[in-house]
Backbone as CSV, one residue per row, in Angstrom:
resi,resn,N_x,N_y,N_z,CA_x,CA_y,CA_z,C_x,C_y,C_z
1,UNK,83.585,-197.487,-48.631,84.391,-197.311,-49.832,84.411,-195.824,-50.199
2,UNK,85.523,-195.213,-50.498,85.278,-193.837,-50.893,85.359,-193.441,-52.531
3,UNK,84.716,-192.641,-52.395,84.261,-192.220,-54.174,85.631,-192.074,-55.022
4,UNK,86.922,-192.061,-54.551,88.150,-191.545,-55.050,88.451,-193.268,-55.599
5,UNK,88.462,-194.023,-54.960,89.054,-195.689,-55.014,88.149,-196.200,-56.360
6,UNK,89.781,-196.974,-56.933,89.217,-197.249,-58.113,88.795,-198.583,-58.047
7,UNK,88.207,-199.648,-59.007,87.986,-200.782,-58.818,89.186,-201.605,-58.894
8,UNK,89.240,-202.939,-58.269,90.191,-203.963,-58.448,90.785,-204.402,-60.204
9,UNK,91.412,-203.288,-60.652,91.706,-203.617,-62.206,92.970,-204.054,-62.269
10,UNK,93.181,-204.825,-63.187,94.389,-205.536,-63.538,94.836,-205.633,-64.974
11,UNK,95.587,-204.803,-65.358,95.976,-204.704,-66.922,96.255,-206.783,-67.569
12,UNK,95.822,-206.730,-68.589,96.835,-208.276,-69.702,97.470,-208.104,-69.144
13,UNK,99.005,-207.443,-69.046,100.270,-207.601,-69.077,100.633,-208.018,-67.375
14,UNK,99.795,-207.733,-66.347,99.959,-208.099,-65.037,99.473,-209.378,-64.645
15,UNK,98.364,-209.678,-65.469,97.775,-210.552,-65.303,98.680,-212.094,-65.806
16,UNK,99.240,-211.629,-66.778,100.006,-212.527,-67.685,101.147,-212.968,-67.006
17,UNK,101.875,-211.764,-66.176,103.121,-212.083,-65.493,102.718,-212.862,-64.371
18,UNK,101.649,-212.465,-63.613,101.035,-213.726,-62.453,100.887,-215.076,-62.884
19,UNK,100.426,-214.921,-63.936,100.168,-216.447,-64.365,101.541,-217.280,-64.484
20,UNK,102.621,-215.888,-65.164,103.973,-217.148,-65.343,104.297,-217.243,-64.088
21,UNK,104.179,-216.729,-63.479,105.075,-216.514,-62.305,104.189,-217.890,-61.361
22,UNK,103.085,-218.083,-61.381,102.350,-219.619,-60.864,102.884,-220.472,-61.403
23,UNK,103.313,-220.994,-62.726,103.576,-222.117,-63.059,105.122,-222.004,-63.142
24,UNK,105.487,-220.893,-62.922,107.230,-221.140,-62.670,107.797,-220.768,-61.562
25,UNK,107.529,-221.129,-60.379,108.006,-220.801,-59.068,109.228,-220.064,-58.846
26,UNK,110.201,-220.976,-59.449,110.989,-220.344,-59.959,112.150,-219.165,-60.446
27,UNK,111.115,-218.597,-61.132,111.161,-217.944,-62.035,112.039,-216.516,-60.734
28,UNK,111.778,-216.057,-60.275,112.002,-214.950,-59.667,113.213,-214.936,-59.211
29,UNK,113.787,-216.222,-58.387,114.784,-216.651,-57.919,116.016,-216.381,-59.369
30,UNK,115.161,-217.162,-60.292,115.927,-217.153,-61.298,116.868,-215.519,-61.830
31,UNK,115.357,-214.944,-61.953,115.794,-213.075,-62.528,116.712,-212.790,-61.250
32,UNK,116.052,-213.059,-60.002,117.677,-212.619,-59.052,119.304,-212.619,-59.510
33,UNK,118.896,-214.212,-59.726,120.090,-214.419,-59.824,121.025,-213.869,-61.230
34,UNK,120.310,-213.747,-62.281,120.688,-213.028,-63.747,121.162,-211.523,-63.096
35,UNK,120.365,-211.127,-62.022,120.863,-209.651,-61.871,122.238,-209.306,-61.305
36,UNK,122.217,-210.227,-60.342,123.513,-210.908,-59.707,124.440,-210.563,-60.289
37,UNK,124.472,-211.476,-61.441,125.403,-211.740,-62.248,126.067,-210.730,-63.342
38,UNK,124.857,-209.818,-63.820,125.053,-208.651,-64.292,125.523,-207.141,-63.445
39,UNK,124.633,-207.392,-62.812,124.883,-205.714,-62.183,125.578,-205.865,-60.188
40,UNK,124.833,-206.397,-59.590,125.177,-206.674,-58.353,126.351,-206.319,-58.147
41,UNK,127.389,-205.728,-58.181,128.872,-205.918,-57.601,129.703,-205.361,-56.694
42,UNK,130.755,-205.690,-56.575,130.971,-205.006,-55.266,132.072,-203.983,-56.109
43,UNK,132.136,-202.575,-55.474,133.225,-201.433,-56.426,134.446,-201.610,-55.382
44,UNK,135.738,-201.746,-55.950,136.943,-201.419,-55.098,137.403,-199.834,-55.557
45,UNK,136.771,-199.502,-54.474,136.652,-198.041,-54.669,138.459,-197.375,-54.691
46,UNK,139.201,-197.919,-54.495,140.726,-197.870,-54.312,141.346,-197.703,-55.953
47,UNK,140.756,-198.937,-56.426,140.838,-198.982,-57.902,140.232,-197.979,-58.909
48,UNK,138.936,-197.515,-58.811,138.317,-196.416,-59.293,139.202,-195.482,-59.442
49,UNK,139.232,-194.943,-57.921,140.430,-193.596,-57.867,141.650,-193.734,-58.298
50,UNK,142.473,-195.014,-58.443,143.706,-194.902,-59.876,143.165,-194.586,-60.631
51,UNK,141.596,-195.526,-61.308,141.607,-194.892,-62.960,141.313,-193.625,-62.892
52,UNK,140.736,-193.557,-62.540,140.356,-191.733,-62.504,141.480,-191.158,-62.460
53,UNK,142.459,-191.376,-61.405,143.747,-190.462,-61.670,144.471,-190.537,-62.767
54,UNK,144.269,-191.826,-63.820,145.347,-192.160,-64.526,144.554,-191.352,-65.664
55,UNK,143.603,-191.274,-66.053,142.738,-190.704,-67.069,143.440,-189.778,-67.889
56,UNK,143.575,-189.659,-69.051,144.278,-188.366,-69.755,143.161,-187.732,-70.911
57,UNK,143.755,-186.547,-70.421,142.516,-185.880,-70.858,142.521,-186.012,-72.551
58,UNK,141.378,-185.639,-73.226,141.094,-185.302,-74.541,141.224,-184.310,-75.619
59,UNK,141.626,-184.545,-76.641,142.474,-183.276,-77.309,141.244,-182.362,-77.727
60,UNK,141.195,-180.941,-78.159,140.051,-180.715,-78.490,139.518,-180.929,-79.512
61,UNK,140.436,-181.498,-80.931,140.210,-181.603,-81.698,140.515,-183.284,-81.878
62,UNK,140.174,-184.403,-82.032,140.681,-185.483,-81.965,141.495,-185.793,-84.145
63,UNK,141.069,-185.053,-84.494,141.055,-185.584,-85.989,142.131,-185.091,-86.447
64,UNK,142.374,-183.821,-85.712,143.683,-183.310,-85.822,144.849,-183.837,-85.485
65,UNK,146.109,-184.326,-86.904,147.227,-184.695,-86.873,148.186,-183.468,-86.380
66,UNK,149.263,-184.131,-85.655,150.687,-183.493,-85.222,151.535,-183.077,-86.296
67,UNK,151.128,-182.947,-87.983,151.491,-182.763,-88.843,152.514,-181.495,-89.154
């Protein structure tokens, strides 16, 4: 063992997530799939580059009327 290595410690909060994560098998499959659903996607990168082209720029002053 070398003098640098720390002991086998495990914070509450790791310990806690092991435990759900035993009684909900589950569970992981599950967060996959939430991520999926949120972020995962595929970009049509074709589409991007219209919006980007279509973009119009910003006035410098927005508050300012054409008065």
């Amino acid at each position: 063992m070398s003098i640098f290595q720390r002991a086998d410690y495990q914070s509450e909060t790791t310990q806690f997530l092991q435990h759900i994560k035993k009684q909900t098998p589950e569970l992981e499959q599950q967060q996959r799939d939430g991520r999926a659903l949120l972020w995962d996607k595929t970009i049509d990168r074709e589409a991007q580059q219209e919006f980007s082209a279509a973009r119009v720029a910003q006035k410098p002053y927005v508050y300012q009327t054409l008065a």
